[in-house]
Each structure stands twice: as C-alpha cells, then as structure tokens.
N, C-alpha and C positions, 0 to 999 in steps of 0.2 A: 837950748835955753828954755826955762821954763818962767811960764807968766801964773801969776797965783789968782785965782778967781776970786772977787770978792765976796760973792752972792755964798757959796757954795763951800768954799774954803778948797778947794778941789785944784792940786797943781796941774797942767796942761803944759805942752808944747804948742811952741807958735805958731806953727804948721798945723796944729788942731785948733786952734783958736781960727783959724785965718780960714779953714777946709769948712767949720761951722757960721761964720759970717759970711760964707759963697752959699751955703746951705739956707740959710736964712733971708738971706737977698733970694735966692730963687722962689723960696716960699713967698715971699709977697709977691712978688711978677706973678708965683701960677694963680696964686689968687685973686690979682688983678684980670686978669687974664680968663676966670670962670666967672667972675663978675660981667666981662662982655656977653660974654658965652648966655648966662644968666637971663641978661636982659633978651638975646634973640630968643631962646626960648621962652620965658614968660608972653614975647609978642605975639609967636605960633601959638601958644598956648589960648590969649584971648583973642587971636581971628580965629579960631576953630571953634569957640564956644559961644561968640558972636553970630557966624556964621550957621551954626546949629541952631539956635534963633530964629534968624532969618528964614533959614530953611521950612521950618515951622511954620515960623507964620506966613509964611511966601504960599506953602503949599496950603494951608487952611484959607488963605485968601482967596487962591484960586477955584479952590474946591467950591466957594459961596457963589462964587461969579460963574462955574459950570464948565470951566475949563479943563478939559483931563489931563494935565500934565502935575506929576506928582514925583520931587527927585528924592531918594531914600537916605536915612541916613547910616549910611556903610561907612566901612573906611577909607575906600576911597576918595567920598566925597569927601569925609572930614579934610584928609591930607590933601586934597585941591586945594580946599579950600586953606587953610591952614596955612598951606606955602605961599600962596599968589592970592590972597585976600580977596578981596570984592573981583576984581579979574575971574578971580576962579569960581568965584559964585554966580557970575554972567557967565561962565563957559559950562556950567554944567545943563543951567535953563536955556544957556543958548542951543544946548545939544537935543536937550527935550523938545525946544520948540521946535529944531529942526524935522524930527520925526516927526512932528505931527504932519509935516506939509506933503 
C-alpha cells in the first residue's frame, strides 16, 4: 500500500514511511544523547583551563615567597587535572612538595 506525502508529493510504502520515523526517533535520541556527552566535555574542558590558571599563579606565588617548587605545564598535568579537578591539582603540588622533603 502506498501512503502519498504531502510535503513532497512523493508516493512511499508504509514500511518506508515507518523504517524513516525509526530513523528519525533515533536522531533525536543520538542527539540528546551528544548533548550529555557535550556538557562532560565542555566541564573537562573549563577544569583544565581553570586549572592552568591556577597553575600560573600558584607557581608565580611561590616563586615571590622563595619556595622552589614549580609544576609545568605538560600534558599530563593538564589531563590530571582536567579529569579529577581541584583533587588533581592538590595531587600534583602534593607530589612536588613531597620531593622537596
């Protein structure tokens, strides 16, 4: 049986109508769906750049006060930080401060 489109004028089978409205429900899901996705990234995105910041002025802090610990900004720092936020921003100065002892 064929269902006639109104938009288009374009005849179709029901089974093509039916196989494009599965089509279309799944496009909104995947794009609800990268919209989650979206926001975790956007929040990596501003603890890493936050924390690059911090890194800055953390180490220009210390440098005035005459303290030699100085953590770099590599990539792995970023991605500590990045994943495990402030945690990972104490885990890197907590690592420096350890060598110095």
């Amino acid at each position: 049986m064929y269902v006639k489109n109104k938009f288009a004028g374009v005849y179709m089978e029901e089974k093509n109508v039916f196989i494009i409205m599965i089509g279309i429900c799944g496009l909104v899901l995947l794009i609800g769906l990268l919209k989650q996705k979206a926001a975790i990234v956007l929040n990596i995105v501003v603890r890493t750049i936050v924390g690059c910041v911090g890194i800055i002025l953390l180490n220009d802090f210390l440098q005035k006060q005459g303290i030699p610990v100085s953590a770099g900004l590599n990539p792995l720092n970023l991605l500590t930080i990045g994943s495990l936020g402030t945690s990972g921003f104490a885990l890197i100065y907590g690592i420096l401060f350890y060598t110095l002892l």
